[in-house]
C-alpha positions in Angstrom: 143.9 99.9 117.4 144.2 103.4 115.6 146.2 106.4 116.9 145.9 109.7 116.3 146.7 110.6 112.2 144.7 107.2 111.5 143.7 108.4 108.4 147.0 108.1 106.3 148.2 105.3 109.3 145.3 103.3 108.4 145.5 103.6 105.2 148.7 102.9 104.3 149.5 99.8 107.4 146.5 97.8 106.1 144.9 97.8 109.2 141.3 96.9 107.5 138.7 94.6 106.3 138.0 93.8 102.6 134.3 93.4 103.8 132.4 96.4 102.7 129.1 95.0 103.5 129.0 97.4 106.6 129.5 100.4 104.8 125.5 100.3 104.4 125.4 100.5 108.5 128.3 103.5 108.8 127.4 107.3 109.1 126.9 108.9 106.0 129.5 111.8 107.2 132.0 108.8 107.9 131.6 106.7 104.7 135.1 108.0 102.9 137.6 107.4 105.9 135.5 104.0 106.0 136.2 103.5 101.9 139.7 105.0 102.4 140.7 101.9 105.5 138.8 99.4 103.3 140.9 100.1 100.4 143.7 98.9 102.4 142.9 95.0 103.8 144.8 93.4 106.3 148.0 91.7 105.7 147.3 87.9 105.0 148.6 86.1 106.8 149.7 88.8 109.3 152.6 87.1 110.9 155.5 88.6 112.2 156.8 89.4 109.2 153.6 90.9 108.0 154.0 93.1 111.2 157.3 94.3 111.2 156.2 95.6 107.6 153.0 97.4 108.8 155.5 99.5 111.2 157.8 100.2 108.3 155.4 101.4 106.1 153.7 104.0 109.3 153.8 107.4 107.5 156.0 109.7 109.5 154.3 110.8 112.5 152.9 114.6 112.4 155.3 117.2 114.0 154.3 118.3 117.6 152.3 121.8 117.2 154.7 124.7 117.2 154.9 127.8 120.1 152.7 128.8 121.7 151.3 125.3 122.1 152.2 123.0 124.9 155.8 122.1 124.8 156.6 118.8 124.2 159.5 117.4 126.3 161.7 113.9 125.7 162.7 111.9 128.7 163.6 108.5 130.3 162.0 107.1 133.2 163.0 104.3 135.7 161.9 100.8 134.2 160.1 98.6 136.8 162.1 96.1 138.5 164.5 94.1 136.2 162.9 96.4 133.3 164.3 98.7 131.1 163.7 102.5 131.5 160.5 104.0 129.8 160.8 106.6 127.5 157.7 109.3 128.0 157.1 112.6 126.2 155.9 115.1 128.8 153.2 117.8 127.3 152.4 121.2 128.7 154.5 121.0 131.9 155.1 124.6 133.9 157.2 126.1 136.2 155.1 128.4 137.5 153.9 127.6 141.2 150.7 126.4 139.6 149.2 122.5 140.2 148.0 121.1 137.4 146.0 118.2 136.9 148.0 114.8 134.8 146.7 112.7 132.2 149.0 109.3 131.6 148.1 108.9 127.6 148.7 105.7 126.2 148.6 105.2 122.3 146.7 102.6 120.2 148.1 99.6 117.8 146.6 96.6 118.9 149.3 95.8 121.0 151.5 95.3 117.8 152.1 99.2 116.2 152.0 102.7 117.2 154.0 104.9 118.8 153.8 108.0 121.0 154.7 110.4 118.5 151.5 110.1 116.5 149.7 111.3 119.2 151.5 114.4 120.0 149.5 117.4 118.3 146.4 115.6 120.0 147.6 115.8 123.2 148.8 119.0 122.8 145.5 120.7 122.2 144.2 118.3 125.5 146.8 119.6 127.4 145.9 123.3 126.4 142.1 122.9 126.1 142.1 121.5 130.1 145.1 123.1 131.2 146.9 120.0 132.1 150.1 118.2 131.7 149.4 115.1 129.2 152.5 112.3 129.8 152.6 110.1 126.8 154.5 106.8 127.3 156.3 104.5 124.6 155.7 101.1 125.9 157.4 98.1 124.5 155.5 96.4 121.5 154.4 92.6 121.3 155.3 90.1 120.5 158.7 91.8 120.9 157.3 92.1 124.3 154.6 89.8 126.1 152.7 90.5 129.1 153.2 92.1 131.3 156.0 94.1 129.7 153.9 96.9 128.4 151.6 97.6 131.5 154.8 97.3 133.7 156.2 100.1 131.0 152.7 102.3 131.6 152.9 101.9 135.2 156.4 102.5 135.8 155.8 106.0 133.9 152.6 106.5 136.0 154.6 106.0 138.8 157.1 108.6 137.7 154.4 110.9 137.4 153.5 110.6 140.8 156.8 110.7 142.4 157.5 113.8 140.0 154.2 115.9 140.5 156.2 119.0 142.1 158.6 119.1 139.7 156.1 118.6 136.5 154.0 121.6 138.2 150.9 118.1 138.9 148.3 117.8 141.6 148.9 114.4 142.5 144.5 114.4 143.5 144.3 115.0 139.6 146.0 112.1 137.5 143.9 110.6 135.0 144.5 107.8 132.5 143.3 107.6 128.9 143.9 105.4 125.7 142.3 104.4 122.7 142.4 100.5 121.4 144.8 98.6 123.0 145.7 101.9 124.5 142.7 101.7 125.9 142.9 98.0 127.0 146.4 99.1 128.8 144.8 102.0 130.3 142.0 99.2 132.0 145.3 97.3 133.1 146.8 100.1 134.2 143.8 101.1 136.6 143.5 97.4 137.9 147.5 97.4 138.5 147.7 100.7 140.1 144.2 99.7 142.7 146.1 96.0 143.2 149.4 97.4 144.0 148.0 100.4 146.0 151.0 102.5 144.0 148.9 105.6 142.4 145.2 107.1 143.6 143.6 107.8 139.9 141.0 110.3 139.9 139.5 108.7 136.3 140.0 106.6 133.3 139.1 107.5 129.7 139.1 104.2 127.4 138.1 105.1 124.4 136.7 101.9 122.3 139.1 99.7 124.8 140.9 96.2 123.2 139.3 94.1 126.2 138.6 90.8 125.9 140.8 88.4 124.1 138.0 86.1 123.2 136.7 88.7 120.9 137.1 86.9 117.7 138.7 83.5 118.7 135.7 82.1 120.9 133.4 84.6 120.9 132.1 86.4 117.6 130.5 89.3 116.1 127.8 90.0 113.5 129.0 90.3 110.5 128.1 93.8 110.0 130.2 94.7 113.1 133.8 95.1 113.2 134.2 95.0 109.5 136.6 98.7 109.3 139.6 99.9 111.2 139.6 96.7 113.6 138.7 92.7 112.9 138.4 89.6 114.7 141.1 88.0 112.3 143.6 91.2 113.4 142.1 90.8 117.2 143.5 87.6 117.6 146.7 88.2 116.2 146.9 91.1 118.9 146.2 89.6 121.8 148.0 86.5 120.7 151.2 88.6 120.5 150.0 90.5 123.7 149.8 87.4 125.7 152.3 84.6 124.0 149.4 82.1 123.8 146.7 81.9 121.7 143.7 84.2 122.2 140.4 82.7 123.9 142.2 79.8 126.0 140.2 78.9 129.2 142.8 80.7 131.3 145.2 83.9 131.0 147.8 85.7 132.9 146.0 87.4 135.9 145.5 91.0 135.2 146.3 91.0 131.3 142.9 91.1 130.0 140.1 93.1 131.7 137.0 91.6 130.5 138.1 88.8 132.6 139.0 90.3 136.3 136.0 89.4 138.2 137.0 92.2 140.8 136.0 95.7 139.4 135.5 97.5 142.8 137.4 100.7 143.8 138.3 101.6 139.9 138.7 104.6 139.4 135.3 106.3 137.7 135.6 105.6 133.8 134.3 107.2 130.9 133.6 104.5 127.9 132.8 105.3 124.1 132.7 102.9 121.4 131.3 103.1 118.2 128.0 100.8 117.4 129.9 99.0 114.8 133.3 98.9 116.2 134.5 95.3 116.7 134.7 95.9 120.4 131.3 97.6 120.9 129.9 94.1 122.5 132.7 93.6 125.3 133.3 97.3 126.0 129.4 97.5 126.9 129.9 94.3 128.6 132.7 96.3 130.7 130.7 99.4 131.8 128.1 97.5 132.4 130.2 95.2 135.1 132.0 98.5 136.5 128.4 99.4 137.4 127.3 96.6 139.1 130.5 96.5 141.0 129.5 100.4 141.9 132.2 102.0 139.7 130.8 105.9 138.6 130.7 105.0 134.3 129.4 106.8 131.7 129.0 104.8 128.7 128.9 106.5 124.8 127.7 104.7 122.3 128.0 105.9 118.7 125.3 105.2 116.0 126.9 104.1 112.8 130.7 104.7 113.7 133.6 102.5 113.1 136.9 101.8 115.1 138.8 105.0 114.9 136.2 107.0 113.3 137.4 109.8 115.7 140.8 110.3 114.2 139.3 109.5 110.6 136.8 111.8 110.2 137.3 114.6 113.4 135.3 117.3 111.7 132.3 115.3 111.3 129.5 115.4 114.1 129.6 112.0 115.3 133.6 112.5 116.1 132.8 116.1 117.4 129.8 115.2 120.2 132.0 112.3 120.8 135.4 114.0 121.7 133.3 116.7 123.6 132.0 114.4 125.4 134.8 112.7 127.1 136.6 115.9 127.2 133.8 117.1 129.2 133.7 114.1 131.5 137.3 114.3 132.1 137.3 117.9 132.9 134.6 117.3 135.9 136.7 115.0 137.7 139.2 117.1 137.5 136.6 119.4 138.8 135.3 117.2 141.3 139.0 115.9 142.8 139.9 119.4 143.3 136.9 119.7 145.4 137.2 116.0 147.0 140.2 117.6 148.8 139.5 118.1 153.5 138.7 121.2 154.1 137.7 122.1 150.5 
């Protein structure tokens, strides 16, 4: 559920497990961001309340890099039908005849926390590193907000970005979605909604260890040296409970809310998947790639020996985090690459 600048949000929203057991499995390079999120355990119980707390006590999100990186630009967006307007932060846009390709960025927090701004200076450096415009969106939190509030706020914004290409100097063959956590899971939604409703081609998805299944800790469980830092089943639940406004694991859910469960994958968008190997969601997000496949979805799938939910953001100097962030960078770029080239007469 992390977001970019998890290491002082972690730490001080007790988003974390007591349980330092798996500390013996974790990368040595990634051992202190893992001591620094255990120090801080989960609220208990985490109830409303509890939540409402963790989003007070957020450190102040990091400022947005100064010139000459990307600009960063505040706006409101049409709502979906009956909804309210969206409010996006639009990264890296130019005037200057040029089409760029799009990436609709949607932020962790376990459906619960987060917000846009943390991710800003990230996106920045995406936006400059690929030379694309990055649209950030700040969808409504649950349980404030059930389904399918939030994916109706990411894809009334990626339907903005589409109807707005020209203006926002975007090639409309080269939008791309991308989250992390229940980002991630939003993104899945998003990709699912978008093919349903036949509202906006995607060239790619990024989901970056995805929130996917909501049985994940209510009917269906873990070892217990998996998911022990940064993400639990105990925290799961409450997530998707808050997400969905019945309790996680029931025989049935809302169609469309939880990917793990849509038994039609065909004609997604190709997807790029990475997930630590003792992140709580390492199980169902290999589960995921592995159904895109059969259903003949184009996945790469990245699995990272001994890293932890959010080990990215934690520790981003250390190996692990670099090969990993290179790596989806790198798959992300070639669709761009490949779009570009996808285009009659090209």
């Amino acid at each position: 559920m992390l977001t970019a600048g998890a290491g002082q949000a972690v730490a001080r929203s007790g988003i974390a497990s007591t349980d330092s057991d798996g500390l013996a499995m974790v990368d040595p390079e990634l051992r202190e961001g893992a001591k620094l999120i255990l120090s801080r355990p989960l609220p208990d119980p985490l109830d409303h309340k509890a939540i409402l707390g963790m989003r007070a006590k957020a450190p102040p999100p990091p400022a947005a890099l100064p010139s000459p990186a990307p600009a960063v630009e505040l706006r409101r967006v049409p709502g979906a039908q009956g909804q309210p307007d969206v409010g996006v932060a639009v990264i890296g846009a130019r005037r200057d005849g040029v089409l760029r390709p799009a990436v609709l960025h949607i932020h962790g927090g376990g459906f619960i926390v987060g917000r846009m701004e943390d991710t800003f200076p990230a996106s920045q450096a995406l936006a400059e590193e690929l030379d694309c415009v990055v649209v950030e969106v700040d969808y409504r939190l649950s349980p404030e907000t059930r389904f399918p509030g939030p994916l109706e706020d990411c894809h009334a914004a990626l339907v903005w970005l589409h109807g707005n290409a020209e203006e926002l100097g975007v090639d409309r063959d080269r939008i791309a979605i991308k989250g992390e956590s229940a980002g991630g899971g939003l993104a899945a939604m998003l990709a699912i909604a978008a093919r349903d409703r036949a509202s906006v081609p995607l060239c790619f998805q990024v989901l970056i260890y995805p929130m996917l299944d909501d049985r994940t800790g209510s009917t269906r469980h873990v070892p217990p040296f998996i998911g022990t830092i940064g993400w639990n089943e105990a925290g799961n639940v409450v997530g998707w409970t808050s997400l969905l406004g019945q309790p996680a694991g029931m025989a049935s859910v809302p169609p469309g809310a939880v990917p793990a469960r849509v038994e039609n994958l065909a004609g997604l968008p190709p997807a790029f998947i990475g997930v630590g190997a003792i992140d709580l969601f390492v199980d169902e997000d290999i589960a995921y790639a592995q159904a895109l496949i059969r259903q003949g979805v184009p996945t790469q799938m990245l699995v990272v020996p001994g890293a932890y939910h959010g080990f990215d953001f934690i520790a981003p100097a250390s190996r692990a985090a670099r090969t990993f962030t290179a790596s989806w960078k790198l798959a992300l770029g070639a669709a761009f690459l490949k779009a570009s080239g996808d285009r009659p007469g090209t």
